[in-house]
TORKE-841583 format. One record per atom (N, C-alpha, C, O): x, y, z negated; atom name. Coordinates in Angstrom, 1 decimal, padded with zeros to 4 digits. Each point is the difference from the previous one (the first is absolute). Layout:
REM residues N
       x       y       z  name
       X       Y       Z    CA
...
//
This chain:
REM residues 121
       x       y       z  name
   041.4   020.8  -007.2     N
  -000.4  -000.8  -001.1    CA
  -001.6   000.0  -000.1     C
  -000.7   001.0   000.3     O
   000.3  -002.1  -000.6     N
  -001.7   000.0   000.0    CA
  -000.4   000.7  -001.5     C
   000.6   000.6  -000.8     O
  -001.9  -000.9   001.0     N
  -000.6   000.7  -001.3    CA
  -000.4  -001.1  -001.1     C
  -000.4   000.2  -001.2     O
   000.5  -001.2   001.8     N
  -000.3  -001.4  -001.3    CA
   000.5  -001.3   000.0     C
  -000.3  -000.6   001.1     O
   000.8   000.1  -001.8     N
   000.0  -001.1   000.1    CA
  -001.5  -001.0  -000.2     C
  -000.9   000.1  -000.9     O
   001.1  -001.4   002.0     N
  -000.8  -000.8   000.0    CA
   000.9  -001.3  -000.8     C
   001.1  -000.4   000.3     O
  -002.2  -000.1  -001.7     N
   001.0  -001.2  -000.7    CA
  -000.9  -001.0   000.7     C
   000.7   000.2   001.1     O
  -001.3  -000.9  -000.9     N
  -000.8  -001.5   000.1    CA
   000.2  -000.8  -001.0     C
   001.2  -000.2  -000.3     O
  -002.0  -000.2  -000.4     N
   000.7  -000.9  -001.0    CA
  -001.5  -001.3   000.0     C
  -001.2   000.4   000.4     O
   001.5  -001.5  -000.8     N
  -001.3  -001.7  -000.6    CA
  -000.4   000.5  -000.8     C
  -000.8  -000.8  -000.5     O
   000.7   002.1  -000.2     N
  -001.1  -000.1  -001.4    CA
  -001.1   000.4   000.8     C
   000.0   000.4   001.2     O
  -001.2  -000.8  -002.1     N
  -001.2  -000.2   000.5    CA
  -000.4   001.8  -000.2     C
   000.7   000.6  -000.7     O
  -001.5  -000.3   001.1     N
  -000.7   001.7   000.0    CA
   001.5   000.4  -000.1     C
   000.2   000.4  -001.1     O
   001.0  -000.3   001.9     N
   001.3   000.6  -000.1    CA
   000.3  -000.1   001.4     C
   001.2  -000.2   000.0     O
  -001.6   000.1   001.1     N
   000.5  -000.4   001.3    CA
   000.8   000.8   000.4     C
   001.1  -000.4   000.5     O
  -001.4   001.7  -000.6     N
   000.7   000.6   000.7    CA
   000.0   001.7  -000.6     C
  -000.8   000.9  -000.1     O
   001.9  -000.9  -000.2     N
   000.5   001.4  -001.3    CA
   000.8   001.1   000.9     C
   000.9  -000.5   000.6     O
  -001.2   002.0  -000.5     N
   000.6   000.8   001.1    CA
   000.7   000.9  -001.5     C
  -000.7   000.3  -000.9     O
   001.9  -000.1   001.0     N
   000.7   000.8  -000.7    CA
   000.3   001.3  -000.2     C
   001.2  -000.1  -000.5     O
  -001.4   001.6   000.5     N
   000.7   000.8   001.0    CA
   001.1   000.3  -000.4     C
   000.3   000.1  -001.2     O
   000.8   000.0   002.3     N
   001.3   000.1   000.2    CA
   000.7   001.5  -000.8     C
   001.0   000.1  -000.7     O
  -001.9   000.8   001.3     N
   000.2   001.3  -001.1    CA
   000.2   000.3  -001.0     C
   000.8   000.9  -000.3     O
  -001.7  -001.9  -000.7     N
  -000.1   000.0  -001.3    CA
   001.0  -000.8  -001.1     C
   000.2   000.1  -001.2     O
   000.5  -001.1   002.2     N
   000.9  -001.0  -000.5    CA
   000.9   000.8  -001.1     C
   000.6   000.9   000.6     O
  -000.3  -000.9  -001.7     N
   001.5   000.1  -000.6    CA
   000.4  -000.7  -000.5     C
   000.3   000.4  -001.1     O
   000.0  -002.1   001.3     N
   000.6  -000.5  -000.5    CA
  -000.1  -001.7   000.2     C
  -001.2  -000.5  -000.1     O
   002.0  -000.2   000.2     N
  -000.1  -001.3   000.0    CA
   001.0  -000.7  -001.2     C
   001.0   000.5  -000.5     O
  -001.5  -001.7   000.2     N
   000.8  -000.5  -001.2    CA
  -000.7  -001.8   000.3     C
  -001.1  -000.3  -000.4     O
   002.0  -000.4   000.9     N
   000.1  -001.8   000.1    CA
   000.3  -000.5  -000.6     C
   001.2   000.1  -000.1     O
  -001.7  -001.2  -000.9     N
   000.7  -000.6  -001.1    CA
  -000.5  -001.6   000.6     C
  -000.8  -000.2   000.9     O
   001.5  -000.8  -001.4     N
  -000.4  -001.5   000.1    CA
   000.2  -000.5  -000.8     C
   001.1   000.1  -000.5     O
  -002.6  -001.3  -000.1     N
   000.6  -001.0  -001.1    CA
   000.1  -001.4   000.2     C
  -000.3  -000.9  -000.7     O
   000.8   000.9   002.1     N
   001.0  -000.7   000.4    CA
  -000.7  -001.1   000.7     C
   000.6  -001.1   000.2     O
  -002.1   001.3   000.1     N
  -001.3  -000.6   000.9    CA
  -000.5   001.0   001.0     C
   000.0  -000.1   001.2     O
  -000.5   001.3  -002.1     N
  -000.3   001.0   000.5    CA
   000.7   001.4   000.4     C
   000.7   000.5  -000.9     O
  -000.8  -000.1   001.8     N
   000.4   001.8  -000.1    CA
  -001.2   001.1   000.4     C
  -000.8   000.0   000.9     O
   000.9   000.9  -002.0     N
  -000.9   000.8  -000.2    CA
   000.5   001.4   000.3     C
   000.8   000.4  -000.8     O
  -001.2   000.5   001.9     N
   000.3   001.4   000.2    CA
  -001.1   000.8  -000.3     C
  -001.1   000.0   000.4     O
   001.7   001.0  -001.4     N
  -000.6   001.0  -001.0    CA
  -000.2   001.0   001.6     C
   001.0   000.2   000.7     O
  -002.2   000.3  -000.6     N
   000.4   001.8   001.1    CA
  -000.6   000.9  -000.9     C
  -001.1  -000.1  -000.4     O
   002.1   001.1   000.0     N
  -000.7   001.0  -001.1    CA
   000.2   001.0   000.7     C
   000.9   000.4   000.6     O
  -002.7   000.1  -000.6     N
  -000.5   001.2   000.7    CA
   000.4   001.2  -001.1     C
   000.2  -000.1  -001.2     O
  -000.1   001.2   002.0     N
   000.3   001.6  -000.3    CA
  -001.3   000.4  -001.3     C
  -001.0  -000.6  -000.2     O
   001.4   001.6  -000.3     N
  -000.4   000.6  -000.6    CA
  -001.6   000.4   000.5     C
  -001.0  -000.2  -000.6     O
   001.2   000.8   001.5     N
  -001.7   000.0   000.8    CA
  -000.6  -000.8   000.0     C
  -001.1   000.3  -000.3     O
   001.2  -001.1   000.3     N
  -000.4  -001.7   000.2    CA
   000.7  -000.7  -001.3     C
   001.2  -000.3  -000.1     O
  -001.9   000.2  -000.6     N
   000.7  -001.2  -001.3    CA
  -000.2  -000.9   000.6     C
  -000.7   000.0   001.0     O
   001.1  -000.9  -001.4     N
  -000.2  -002.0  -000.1    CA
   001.1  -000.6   000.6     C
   000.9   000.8   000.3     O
  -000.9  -002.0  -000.2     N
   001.1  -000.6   000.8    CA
  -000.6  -001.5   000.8     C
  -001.0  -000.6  -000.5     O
   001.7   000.0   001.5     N
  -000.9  -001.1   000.9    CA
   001.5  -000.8  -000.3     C
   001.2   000.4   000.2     O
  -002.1  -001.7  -000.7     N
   000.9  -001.0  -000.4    CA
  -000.6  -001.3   001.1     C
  -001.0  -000.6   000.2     O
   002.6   000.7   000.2     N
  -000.4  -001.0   000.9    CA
   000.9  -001.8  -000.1     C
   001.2   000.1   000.1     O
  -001.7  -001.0  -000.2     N
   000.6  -001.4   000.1    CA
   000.1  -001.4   001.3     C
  -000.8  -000.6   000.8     O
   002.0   000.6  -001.3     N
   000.3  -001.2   001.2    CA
   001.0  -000.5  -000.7     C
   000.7   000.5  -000.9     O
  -000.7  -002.3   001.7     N
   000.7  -001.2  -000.2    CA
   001.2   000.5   000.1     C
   000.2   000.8   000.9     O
   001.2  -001.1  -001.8     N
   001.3   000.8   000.1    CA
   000.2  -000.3   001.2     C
  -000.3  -001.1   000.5     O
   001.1   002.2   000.5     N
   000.4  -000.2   001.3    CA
   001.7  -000.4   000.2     C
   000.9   000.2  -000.8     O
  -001.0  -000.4   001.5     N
   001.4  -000.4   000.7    CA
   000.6   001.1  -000.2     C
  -000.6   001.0   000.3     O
   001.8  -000.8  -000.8     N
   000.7   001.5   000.0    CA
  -000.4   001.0  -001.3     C
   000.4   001.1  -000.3     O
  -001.2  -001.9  -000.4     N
  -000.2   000.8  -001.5    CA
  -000.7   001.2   000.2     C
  -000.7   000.3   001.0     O
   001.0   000.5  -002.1     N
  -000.6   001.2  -000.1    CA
   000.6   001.5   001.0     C
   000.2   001.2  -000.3     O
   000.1  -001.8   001.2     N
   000.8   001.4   000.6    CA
  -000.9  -000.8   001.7     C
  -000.1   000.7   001.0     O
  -000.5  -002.1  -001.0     N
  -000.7  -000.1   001.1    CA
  -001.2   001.0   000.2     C
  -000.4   000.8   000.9     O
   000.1  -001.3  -002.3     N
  -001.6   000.8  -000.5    CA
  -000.2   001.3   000.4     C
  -001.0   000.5   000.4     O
   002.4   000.2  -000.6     N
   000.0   001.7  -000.3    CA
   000.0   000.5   001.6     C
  -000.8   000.9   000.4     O
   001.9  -001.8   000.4     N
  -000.2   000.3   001.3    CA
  -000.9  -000.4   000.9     C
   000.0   000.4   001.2     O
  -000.9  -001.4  -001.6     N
  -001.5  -000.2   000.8    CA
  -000.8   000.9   000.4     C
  -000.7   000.2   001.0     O
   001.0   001.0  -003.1     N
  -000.9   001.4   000.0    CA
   000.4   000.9   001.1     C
  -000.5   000.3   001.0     O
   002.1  -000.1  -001.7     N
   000.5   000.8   000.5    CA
   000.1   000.1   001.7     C
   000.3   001.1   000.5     O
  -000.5  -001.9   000.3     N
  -000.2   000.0   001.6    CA
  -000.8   000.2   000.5     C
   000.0   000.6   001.1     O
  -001.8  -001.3  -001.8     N
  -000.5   000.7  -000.3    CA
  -000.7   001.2   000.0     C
  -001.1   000.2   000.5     O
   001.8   000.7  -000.9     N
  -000.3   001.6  -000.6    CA
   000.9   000.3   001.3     C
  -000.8   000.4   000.8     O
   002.1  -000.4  -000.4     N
   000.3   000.7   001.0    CA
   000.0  -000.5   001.4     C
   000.5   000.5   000.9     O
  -001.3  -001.8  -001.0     N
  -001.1  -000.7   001.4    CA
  -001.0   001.5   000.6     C
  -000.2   001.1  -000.5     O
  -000.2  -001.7   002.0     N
  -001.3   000.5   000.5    CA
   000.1   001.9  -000.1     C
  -001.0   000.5  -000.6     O
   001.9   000.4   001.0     N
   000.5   001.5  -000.5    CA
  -001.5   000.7   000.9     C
  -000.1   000.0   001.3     O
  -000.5   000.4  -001.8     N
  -001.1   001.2   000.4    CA
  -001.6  -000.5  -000.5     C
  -001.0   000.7  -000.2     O
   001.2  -002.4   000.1     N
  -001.3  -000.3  -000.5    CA
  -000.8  -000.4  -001.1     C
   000.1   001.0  -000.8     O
  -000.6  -001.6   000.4     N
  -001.7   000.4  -000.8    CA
   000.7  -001.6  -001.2     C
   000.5   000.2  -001.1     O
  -000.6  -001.6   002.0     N
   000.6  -000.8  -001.2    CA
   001.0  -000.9   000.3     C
  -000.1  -000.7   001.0     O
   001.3   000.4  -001.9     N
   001.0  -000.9   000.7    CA
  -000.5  -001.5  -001.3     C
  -000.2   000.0  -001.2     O
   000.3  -000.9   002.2     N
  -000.2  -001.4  -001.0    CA
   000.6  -000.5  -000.6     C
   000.6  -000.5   000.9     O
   000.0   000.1  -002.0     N
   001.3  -000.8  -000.9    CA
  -000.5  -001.4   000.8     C
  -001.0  -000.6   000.0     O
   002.4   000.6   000.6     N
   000.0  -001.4  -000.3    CA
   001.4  -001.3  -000.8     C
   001.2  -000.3   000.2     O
  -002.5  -000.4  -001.1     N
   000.8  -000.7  -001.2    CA
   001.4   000.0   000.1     C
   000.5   000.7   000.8     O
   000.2  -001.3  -001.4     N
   001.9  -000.3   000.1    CA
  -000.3  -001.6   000.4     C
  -001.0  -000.7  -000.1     O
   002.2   000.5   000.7     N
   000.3  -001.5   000.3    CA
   000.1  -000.9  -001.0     C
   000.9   000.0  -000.8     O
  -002.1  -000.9   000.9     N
   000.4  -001.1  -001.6    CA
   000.9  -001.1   000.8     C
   001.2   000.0  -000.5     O
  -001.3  -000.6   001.1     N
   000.9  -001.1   000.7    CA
   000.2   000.4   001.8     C
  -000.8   000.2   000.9     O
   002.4  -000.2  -001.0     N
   000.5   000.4   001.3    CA
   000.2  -001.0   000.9     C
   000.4  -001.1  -000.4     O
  -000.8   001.3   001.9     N
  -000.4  -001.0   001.0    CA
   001.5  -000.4   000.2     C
   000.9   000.7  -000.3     O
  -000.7  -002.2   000.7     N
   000.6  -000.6   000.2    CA
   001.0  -000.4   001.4     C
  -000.2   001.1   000.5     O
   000.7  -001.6   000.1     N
   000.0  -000.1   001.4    CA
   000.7  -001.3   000.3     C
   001.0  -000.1  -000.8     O
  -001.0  -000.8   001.6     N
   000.8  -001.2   000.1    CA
   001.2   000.4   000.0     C
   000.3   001.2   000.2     O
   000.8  -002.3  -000.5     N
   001.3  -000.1  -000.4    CA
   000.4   000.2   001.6     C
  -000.6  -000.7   000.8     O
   001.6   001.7  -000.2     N
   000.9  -000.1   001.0    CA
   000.5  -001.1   000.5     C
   001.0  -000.3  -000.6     O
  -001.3  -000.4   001.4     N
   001.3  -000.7   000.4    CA
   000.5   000.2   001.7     C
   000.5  -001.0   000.6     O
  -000.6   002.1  -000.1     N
   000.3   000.7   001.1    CA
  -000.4   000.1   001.3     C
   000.4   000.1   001.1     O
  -001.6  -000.2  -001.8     N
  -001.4   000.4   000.9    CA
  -000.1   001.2   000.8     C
   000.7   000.9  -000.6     O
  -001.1  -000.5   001.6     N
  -000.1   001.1   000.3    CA
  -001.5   000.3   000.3     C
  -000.8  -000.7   000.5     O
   000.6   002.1  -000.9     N
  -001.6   000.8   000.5    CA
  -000.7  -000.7  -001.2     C
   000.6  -000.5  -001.0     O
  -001.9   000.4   001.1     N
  -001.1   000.7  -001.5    CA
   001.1  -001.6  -000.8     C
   000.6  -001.0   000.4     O
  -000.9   001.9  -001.8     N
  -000.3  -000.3  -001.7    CA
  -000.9  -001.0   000.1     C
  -000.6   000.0   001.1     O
   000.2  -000.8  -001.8     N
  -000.9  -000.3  -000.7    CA
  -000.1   000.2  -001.2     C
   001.0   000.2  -000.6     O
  -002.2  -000.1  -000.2     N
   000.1   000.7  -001.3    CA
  -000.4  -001.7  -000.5     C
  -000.6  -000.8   000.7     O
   001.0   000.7  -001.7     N
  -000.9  -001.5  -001.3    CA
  -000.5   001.3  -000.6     C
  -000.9   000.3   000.7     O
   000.9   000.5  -001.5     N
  -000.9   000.1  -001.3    CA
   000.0   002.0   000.4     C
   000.8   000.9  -000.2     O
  -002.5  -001.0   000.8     N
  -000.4   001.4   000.1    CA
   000.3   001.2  -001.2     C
   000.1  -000.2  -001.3     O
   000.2   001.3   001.8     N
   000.0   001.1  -001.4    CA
  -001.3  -000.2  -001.0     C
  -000.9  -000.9   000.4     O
   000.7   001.5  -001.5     N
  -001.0  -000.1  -000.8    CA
  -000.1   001.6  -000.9     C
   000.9   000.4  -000.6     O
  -001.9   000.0   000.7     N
  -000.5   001.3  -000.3    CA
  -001.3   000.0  -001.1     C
  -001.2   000.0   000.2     O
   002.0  -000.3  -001.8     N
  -001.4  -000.5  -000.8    CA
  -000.8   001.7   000.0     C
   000.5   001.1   000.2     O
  -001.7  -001.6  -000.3     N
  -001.0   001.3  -000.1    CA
   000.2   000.5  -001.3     C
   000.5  -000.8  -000.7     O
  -000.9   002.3   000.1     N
   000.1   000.5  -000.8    CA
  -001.5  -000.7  -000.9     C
  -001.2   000.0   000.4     O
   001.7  -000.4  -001.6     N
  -000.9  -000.6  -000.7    CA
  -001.1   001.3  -000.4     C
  -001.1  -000.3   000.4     O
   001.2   001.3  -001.1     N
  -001.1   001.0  -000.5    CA
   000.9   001.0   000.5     C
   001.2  -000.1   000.0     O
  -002.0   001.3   000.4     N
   000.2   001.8   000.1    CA
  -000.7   000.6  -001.3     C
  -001.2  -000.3   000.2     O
   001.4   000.9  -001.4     N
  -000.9   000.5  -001.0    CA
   000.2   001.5  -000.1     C
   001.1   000.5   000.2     O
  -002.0   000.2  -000.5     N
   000.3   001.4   000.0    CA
  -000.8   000.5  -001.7     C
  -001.2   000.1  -000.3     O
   002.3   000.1  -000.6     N
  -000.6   000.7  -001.4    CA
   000.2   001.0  -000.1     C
   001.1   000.4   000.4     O
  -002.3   000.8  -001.1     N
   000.6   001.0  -000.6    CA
   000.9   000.3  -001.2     C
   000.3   001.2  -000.3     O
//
């Protein structure tokens, strides 16, 4: 397991938010049905909590949770593992009609960026 998470997020002075993984107790996702927002509530040693937002994903709030969660047990011995976003729109692939050898895809996956990483006491 690494020691931090890396968020990336478009907010401006927010590029790039490192988490540590140690400190984590707690996650909580809510959506109001545009956005989904994950609460990470740090330990006692550490007050605050890093509220992070993105465009609702494909797969709801259990996408969100396992983006973190893979995450956190990504990359085992090192320093930072990266979140990367949940799937907002799933790639597509031409219709069968008994073709053999490559796919063609019509509509690439889509990976919206994490809009803000915020960290309050």
């Amino acid at each position: 397991m690494a020691q931090f998470l890396k968020v990336e997020s478009l907010a401006a002075g927010q590029a790039v938010t490192l988490i540590p993984i140690s400190e984590i107790a707690g996650m909580l996702a809510t959506s109001d049905a545009t956005d989904t927002t994950l609460v990470i509530t740090m330990k006692t040693g550490t007050p605050g909590t890093y509220t992070i937002v993105v465009a609702d994903p494909l797969g709801g709030l259990n996408s969100m949770y396992k983006a973190f969660n893979d995450a956190i047990v990504a990359n085992p011995g090192g320093v930072v593992s990266t979140v990367v976003p949940p799937l907002t729109t799933a790639q597509a692939p031409e219709s069968q009609s008994g073709q053999a050898g490559k796919i063609l895809i019509t509509q690439q996956a889509v990976y919206t960026q994490f809009a803000s990483c915020t960290f309050a006491a």
